[in-house]
GUNUVEX-707202 format. One record per residue (C-alpha): z negated, y, x negated; residue number from 1. Coordinates in nm, 2 decimals. Each point is the difference from the previous one (the first is absolute). Last residue first. Layout:
BEGIN
{pz = Z; py = Y; px = X; num = NUM}
...
This chain:
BEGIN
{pz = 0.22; py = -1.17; px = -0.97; num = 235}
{pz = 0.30; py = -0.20; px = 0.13; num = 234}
{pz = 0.19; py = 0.26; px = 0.22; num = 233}
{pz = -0.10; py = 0.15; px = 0.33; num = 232}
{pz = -0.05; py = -0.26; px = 0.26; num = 231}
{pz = -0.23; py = -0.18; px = -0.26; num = 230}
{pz = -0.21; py = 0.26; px = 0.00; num = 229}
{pz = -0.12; py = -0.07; px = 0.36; num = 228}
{pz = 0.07; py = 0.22; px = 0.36; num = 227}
{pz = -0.24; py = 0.14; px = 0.27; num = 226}
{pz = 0.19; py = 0.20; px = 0.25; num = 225}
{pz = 0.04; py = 0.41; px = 0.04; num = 224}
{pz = 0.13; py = 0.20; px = 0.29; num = 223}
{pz = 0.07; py = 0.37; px = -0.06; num = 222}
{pz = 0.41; py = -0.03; px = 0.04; num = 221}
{pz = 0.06; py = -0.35; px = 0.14; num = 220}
{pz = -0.02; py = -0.31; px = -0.19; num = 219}
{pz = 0.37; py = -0.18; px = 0.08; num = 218}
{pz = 0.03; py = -0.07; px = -0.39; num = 217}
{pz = -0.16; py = 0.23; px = -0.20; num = 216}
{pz = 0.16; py = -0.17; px = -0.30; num = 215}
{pz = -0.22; py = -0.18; px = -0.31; num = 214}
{pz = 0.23; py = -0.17; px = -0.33; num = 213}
{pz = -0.11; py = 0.23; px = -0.18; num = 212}
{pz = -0.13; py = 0.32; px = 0.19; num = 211}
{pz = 0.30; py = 0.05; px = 0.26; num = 210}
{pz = 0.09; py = 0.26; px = 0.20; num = 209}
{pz = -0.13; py = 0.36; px = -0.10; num = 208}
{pz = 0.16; py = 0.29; px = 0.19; num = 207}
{pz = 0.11; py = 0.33; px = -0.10; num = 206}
{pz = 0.19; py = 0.27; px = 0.21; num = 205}
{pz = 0.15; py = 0.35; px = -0.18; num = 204}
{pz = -0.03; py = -0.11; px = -0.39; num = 203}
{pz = 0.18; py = 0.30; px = -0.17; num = 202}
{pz = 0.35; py = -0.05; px = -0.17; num = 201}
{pz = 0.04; py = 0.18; px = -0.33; num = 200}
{pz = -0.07; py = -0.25; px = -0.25; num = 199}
{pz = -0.33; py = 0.10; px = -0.09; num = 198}
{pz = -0.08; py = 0.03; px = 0.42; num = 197}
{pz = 0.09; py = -0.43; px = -0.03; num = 196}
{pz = -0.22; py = -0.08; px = -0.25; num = 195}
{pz = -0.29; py = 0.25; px = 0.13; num = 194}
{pz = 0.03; py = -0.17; px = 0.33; num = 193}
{pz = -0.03; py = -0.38; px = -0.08; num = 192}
{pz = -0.27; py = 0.09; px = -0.28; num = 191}
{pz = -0.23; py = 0.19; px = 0.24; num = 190}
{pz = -0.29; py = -0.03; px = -0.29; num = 189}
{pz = 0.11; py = -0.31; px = -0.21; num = 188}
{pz = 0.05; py = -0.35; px = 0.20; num = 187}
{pz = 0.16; py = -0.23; px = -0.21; num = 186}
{pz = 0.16; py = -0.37; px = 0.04; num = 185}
{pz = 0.26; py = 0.21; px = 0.22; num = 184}
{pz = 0.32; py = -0.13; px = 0.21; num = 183}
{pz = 0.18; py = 0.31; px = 0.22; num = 182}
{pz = 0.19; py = -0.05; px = 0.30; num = 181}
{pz = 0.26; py = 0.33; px = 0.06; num = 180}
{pz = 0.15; py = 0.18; px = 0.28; num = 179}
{pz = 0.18; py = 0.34; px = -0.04; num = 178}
{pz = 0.34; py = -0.08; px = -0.01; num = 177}
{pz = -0.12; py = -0.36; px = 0.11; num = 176}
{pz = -0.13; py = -0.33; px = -0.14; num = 175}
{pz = -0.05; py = 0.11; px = -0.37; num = 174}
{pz = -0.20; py = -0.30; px = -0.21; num = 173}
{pz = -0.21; py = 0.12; px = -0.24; num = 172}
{pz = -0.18; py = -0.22; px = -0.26; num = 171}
{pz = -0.31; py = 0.15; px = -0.22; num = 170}
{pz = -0.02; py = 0.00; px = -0.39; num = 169}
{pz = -0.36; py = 0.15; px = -0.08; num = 168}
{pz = -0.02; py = 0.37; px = 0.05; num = 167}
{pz = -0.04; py = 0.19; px = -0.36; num = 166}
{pz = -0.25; py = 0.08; px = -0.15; num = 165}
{pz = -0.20; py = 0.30; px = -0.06; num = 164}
{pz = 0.04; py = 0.16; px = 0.29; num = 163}
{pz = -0.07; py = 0.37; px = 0.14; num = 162}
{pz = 0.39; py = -0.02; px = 0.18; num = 161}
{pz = 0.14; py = -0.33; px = 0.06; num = 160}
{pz = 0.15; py = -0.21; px = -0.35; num = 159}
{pz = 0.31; py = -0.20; px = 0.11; num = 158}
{pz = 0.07; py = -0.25; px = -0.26; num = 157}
{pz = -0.12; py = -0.34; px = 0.12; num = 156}
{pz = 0.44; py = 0.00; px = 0.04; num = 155}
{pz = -0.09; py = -0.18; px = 0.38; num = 154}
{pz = -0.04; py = 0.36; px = 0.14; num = 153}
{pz = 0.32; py = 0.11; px = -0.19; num = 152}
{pz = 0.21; py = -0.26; px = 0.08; num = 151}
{pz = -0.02; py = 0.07; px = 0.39; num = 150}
{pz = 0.02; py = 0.30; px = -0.04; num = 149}
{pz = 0.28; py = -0.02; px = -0.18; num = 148}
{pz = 0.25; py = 0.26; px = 0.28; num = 147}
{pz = -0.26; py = 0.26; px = 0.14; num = 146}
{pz = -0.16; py = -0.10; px = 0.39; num = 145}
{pz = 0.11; py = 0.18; px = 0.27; num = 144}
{pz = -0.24; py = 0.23; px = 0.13; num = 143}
{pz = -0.30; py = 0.04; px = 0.21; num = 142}
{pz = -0.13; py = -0.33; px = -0.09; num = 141}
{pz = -0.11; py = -0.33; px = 0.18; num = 140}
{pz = -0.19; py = -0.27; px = -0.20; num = 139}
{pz = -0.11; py = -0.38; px = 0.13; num = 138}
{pz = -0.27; py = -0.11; px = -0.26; num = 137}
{pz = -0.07; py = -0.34; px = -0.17; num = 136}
{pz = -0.25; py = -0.08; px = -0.19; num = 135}
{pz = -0.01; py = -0.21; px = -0.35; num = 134}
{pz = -0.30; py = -0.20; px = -0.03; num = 133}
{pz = 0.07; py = 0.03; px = -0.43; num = 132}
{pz = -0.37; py = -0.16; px = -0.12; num = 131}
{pz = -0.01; py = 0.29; px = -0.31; num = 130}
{pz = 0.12; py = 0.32; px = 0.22; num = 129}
{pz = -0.38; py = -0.07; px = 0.10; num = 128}
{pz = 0.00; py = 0.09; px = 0.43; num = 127}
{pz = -0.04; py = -0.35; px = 0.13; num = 126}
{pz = -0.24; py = -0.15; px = -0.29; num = 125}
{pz = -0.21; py = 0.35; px = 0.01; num = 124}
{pz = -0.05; py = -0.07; px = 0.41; num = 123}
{pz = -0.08; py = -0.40; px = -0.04; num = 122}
{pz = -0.29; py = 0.14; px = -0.26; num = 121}
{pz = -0.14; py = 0.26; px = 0.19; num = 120}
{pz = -0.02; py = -0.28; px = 0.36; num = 119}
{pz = -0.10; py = 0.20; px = 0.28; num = 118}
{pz = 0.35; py = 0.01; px = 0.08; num = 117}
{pz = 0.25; py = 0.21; px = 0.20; num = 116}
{pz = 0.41; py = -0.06; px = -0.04; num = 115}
{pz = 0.22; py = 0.29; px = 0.16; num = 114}
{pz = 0.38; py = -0.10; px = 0.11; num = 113}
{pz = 0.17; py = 0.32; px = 0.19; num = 112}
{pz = 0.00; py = 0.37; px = 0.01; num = 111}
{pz = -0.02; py = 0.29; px = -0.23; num = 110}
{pz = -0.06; py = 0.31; px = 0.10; num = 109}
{pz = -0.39; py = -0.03; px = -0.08; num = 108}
{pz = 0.07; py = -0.11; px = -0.32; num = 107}
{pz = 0.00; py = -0.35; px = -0.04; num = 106}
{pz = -0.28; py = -0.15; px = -0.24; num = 105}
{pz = -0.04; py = -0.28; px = -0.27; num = 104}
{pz = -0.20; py = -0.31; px = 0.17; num = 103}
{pz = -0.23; py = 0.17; px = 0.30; num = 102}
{pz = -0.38; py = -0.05; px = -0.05; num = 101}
{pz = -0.22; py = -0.17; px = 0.24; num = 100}
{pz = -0.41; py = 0.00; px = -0.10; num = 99}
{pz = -0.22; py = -0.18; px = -0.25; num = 98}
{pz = -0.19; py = -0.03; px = 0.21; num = 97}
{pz = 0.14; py = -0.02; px = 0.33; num = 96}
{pz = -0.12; py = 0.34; px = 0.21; num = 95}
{pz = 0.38; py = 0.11; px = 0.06; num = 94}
{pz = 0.11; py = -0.31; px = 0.09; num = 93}
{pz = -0.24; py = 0.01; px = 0.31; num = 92}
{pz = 0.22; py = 0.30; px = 0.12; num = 91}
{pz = 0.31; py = -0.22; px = 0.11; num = 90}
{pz = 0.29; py = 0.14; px = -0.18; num = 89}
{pz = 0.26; py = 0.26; px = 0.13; num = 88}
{pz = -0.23; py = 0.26; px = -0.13; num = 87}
{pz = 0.01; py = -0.14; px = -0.31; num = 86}
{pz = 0.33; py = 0.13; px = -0.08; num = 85}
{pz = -0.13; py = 0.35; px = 0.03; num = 84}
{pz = 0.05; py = 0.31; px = 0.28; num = 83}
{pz = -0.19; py = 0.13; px = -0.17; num = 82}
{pz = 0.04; py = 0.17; px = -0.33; num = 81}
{pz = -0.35; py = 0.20; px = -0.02; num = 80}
{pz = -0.15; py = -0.35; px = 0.12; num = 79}
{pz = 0.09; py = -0.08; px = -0.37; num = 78}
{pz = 0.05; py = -0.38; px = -0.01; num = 77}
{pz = 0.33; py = 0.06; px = -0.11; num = 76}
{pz = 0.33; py = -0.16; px = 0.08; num = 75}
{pz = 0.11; py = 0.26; px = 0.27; num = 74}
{pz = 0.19; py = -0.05; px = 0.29; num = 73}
{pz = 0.28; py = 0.21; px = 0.09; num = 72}
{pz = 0.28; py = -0.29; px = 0.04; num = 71}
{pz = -0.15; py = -0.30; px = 0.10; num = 70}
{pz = -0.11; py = -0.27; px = -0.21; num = 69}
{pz = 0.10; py = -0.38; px = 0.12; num = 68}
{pz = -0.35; py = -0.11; px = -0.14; num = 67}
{pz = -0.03; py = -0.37; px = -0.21; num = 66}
{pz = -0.29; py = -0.17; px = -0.04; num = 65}
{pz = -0.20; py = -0.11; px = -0.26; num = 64}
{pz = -0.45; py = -0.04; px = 0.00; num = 63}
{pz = -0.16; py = -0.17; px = -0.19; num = 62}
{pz = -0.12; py = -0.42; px = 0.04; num = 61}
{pz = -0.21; py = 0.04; px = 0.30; num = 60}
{pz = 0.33; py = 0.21; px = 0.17; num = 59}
{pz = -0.17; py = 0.02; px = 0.35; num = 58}
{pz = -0.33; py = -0.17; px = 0.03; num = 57}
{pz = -0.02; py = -0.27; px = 0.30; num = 56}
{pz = -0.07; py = 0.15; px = 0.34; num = 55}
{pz = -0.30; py = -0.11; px = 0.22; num = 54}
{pz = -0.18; py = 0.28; px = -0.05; num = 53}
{pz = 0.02; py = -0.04; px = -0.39; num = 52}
{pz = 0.13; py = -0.35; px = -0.01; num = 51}
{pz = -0.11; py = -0.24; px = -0.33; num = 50}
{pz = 0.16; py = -0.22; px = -0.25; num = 49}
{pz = 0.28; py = 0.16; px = -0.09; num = 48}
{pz = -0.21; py = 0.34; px = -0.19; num = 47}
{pz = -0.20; py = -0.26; px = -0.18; num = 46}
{pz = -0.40; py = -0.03; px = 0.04; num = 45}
{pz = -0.29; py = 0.12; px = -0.23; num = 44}
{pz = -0.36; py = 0.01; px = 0.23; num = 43}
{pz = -0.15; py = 0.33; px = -0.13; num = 42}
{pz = 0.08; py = 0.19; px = 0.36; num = 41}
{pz = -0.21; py = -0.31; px = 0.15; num = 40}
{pz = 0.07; py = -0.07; px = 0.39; num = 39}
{pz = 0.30; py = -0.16; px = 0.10; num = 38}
{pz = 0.12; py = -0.09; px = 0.30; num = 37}
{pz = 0.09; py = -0.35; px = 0.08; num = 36}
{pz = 0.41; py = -0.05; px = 0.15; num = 35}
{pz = 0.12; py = -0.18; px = -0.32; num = 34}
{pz = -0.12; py = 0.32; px = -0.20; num = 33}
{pz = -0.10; py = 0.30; px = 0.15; num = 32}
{pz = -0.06; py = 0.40; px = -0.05; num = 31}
{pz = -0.08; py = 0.21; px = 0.33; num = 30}
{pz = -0.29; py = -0.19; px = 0.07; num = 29}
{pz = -0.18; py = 0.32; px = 0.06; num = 28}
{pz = -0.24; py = -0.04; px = -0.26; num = 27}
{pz = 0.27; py = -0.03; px = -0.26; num = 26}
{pz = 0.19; py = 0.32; px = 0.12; num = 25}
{pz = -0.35; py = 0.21; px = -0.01; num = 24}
{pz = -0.08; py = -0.19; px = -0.39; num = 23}
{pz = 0.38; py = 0.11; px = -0.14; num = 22}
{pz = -0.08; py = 0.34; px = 0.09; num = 21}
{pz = -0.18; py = 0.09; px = -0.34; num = 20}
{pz = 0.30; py = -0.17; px = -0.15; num = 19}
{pz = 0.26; py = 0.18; px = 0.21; num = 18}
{pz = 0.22; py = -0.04; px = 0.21; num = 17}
{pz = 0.31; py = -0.21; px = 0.13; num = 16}
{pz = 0.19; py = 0.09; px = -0.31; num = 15}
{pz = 0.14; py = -0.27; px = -0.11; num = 14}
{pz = -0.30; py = 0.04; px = -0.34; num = 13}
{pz = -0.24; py = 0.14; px = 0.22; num = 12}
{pz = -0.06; py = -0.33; px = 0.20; num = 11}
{pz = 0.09; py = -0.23; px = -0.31; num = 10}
{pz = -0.28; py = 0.16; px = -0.17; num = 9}
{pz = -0.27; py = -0.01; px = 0.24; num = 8}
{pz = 0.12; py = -0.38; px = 0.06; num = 7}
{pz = 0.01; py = -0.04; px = -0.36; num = 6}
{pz = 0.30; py = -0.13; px = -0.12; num = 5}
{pz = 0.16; py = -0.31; px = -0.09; num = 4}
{pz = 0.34; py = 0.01; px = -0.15; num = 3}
{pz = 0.33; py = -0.03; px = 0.20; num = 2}
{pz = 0.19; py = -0.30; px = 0.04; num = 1}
């Protein structure tokens, strides 16, 4: 269970408003525990134990869900970038405190498996090279792919352009002449592409499916759903 909050606090914390608000939502019943409205914005409740116009709070213990990214959305919260990732999420995650952040990034061509927290320290556990949640991506190329590549990008030898060290053993499998599913505990700048482009065969369609032992399942493109940590990997 969630720790107690003030209910000034637990307003602005999820995002409903904020604290100065807190007192107009409080003296319109909108806040209420086993059917009685409540009145004092000091009183200290927890996030379960009450319904915010009737509706418990949504993700009292942080927020994780998983986004089916479309192609040609950005993972910024620039409005410069728009259209962004966030935009396919309900606005009132956008005023939590702290607020939603996506787990590693897919460039805006990139399609497929996105994980969003409000949790800093889940995020660095998922993304540290350390913790090895390997994910999975679905490749197509321009060209056919060189003879050892396969060896080569599980060598730990193959040093991409401007680094210092080299990319951490990853496994390829090739399912097609120009088809590939690629296995990374990684995620450099636009590792999956620059890997392939140093070896002569540019990255034409890319697609995440899997983040540990997490797959989109049936979720539609731009539809997101709630999931835990222990759908990924043992954290």
């Amino acid at each position: 269970m969630s720790s107690a909050l003030r209910l000034d606090q637990l307003l602005s914390r999820f995002g409903y408003c904020s604290r100065r608000e807190a007192v107009g939502w409080l003296s319109a019943g909108r806040i209420t525990r086993e059917g009685e409205p409540l009145q004092r914005s000091d009183q200290r409740v927890t996030p379960e134990s009450v319904l915010i116009d009737g509706q418990p709070v949504e993700f009292p213990d942080g927020l994780l869900v998983m986004l089916h990214k479309p192609i040609g959305y950005a993972c910024s919260h620039d409005p410069a970038e728009a259209p962004l990732i966030y935009d396919l999420l309900p606005p009132q995650w956008m005023r939590r405190n702290p607020g939603p952040i996506s787990v590693g990034r897919l460039d805006r061509e990139t399609s497929g498996l996105l994980l969003i927290t409000d949790d800093g320290a889940l995020s660095h556990r998922l993304t540290s090279p350390k913790h090895e949640v390997e994910k999975t991506y679905e490749v197509t190329v321009s060209t056919p792919f060189p003879d050892g590549l396969t060896e080569l990008f599980a060598s730990g030898t193959l040093t991409l352009r401007g680094e210092a060290k080299a990319c951490l053993p990853a496994r390829l499998e090739i399912t097609g002449d120009r088809t590939a599913r690629l296995f990374l505990h990684e995620g450099k700048y636009h590792q999956v592409r620059r890997m392939f482009a140093s070896q002569g065969c540019p990255v034409t369609a890319l697609h995440r499916s899997a983040i540990g032992a997490l797959t989109l399942g049936d979720l539609p493109e731009g539809q997101w759903c709630g999931i835990s940590a222990a759908q990924l990997v043992p954290v």
